[in-house]
N, C-alpha and C positions, 0 to 999 in steps of 0.2 A: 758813404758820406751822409750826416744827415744835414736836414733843410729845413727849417722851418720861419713861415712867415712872421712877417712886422706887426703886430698888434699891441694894443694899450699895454697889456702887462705881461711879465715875463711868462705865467702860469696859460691866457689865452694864447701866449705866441707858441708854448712847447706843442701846444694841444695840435697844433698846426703841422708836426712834424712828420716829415718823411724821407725813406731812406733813400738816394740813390746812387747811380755811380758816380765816381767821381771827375764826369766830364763835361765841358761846358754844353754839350748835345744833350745828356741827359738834364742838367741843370734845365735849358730852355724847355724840353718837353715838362719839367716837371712843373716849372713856373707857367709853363701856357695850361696843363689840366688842372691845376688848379683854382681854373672862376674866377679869377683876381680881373678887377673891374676895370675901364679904361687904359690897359696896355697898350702899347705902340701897335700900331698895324699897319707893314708886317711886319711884327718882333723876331729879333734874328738876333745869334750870337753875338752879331757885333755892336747890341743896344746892353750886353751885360759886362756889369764891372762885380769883381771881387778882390776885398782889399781886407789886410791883416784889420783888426778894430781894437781886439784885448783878450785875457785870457779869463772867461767869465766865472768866476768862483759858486754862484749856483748850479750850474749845470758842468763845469771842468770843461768846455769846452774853448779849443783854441780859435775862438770865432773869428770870423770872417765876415765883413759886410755885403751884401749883393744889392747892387744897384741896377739903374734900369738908365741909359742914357735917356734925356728929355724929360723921366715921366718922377724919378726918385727910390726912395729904397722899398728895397722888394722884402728882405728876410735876412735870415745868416745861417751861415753853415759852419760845422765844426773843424772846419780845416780848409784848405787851401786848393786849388783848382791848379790842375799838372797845366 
């Protein structure tokens, strides 16, 4: 699955991206090495929401939003969390 974070424009946000598996553990490890600034502490799966958003015609991806309970959106992924 890929991941990439929330930024200004579409081109900073791909720059962002990485691949991982498709489970919310990998999810949260991948959002915690990522440096992202003022996260929940301690962030735990059960601070992450992903939710259908659209299907984005620059990139064909069937995005997904990832949110962060308390703090806001974090990124998107191109498909959906089992």
């Amino acid at each position: 699955m890929k991941l990439r974070q929330h930024k200004g424009g579409h081109t900073e946000s791909m720059a962002t991206m990485v691949e991982i598996e498709p489970t919310r553990a990998a999810l949260l490890q991948a959002i915690r090495a990522s440096g992202m600034i003022g996260l929940p502490e301690p962030l735990t799966e059960d601070h992450l929401g992903v939710t259908f958003a659209s299907i984005d015609t620059r990139n064909h991806w069937n995005t997904h939003i990832v949110t962060i309970k308390d703090w806001g959106v974090y990124g998107y992924t191109d498909g959906p969390m089992p």
